[in-house]
N, C-alpha and C positions, 0 to 999 in steps of 0.2 A: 520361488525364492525361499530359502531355507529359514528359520529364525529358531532364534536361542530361546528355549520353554527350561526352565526352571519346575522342575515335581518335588512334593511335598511329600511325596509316598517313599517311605521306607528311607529316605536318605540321600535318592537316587537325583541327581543334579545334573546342570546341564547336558540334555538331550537335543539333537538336533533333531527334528523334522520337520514335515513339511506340511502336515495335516494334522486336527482332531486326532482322528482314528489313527496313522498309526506313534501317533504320538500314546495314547492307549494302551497299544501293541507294544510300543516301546518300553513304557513304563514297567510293563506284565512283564514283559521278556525281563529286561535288567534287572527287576527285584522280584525272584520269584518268591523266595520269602515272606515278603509283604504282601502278594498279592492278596485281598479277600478272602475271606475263609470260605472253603463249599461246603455244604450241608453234608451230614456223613452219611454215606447210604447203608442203605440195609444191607443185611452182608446176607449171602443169597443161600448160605451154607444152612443158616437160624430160619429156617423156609421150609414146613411139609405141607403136603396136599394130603387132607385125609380121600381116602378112596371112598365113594358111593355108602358103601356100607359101613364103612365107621362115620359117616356125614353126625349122624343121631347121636354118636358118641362125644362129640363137639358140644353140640349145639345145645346138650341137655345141662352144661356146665354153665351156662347163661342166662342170665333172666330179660336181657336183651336183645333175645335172638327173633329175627323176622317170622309170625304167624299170621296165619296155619302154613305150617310146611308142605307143600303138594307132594314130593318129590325130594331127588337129590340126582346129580350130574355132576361128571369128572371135567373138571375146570385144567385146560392145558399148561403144559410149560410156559408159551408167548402167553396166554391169558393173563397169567399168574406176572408173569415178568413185565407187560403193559402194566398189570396193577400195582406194581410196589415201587414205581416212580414217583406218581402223585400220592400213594401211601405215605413214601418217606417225607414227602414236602407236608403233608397234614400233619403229619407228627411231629414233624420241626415245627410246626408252626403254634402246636398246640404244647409243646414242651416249650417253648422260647416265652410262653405268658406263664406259665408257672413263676412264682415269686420265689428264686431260690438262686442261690450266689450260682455267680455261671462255674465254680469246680462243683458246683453239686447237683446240679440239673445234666440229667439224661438225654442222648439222644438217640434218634432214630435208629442209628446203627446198633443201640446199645438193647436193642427186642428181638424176640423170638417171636415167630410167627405159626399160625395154623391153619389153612385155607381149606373151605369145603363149599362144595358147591352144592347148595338149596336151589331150591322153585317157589316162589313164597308169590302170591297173586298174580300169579301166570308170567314170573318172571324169573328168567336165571340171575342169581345173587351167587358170588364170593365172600360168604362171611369168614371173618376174618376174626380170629383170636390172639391175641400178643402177651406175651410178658416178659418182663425185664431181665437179662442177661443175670441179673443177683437170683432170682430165685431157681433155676436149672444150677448154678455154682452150690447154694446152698443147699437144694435135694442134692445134689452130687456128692456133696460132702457127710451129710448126715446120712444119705446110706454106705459111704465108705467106713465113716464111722462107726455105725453099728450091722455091719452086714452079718454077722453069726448072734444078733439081740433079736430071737423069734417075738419077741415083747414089742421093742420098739418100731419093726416091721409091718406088725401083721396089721396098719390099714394102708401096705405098700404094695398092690397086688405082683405078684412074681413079674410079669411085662411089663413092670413099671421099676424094675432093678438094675436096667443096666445104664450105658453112657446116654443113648441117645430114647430114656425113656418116655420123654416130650413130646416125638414124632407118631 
């Protein structure tokens, strides 16, 4: 037997069904506007794997990084792609306690990432380096800005002058 559910969500009124669940379904469907926000995922583009031998190149820019280093190992495409699901959910999760009006808090999707793969007490780790989508816009811009200022360049090394100097 059918009954009349009245939702609260987005405006959406008299629904008929006949259960919980797809009363649920119901709701989802008819206001897909309202539904729930989902956490923004990382966008898969902001993602390099440093290779083996730049592993050292990484890892010397942190004072966090897992020691003693045994090793280094080329971490896969699925490896990498298993990790930046529950990546994205820690960052959301750790960016949502930050005390900051929600247009001013960052999310997940808003980092650049850099994966290398370490052996650190006889174990394979994916360390993981990130930073915020503002600081590549603004190296972008200040070298656009001054790209013939040999002055302003020169602690830029040349591989590090063009679009994707990040990776």
């Amino acid at each position: 037997m059918a009954r009349r559910v009245r939702s609260t969500l987005g405006g959406c009124t008299n629904i008929r069904v006949r259960t919980i669940i797809p009363f649920a379904a119901a709701t989802v469907l008819a206001c897909p506007s309202q539904a729930p926000n989902t956490r923004e995922l990382l966008n898969a583009q902001w993602g390099a794997v440093f290779p083996p031998a730049s592993a050292g190149q990484l890892l010397r820019q942190c004072s966090r990084t897992p020691t003693p280093i045994q090793g280094t190992w080329n971490p896969s495409p699925d490896q990498v792609r298993l990790l930046e699901g529950p990546l994205s959910v820690l960052l959301d999760r750790q960016l949502s306690a930050l005390r900051l009006p929600d247009s001013l808090r960052p999310h997940a999707g808003d980092y650049y990432r850099q994966y290398a793969g370490v052996i650190a007490g006889g174990r394979r780790i994916i360390y993981v380096n990130g930073f915020h989508k503002t600081q590549v816009a603004e190296t972008r811009t200040f070298l656009t800005e001054h790209h013939n200022d040999s002055a302003a360049l020169r602690n830029f090394p040349s591989a590090f002058r063009d679009s994707d100097y990040w990776r």
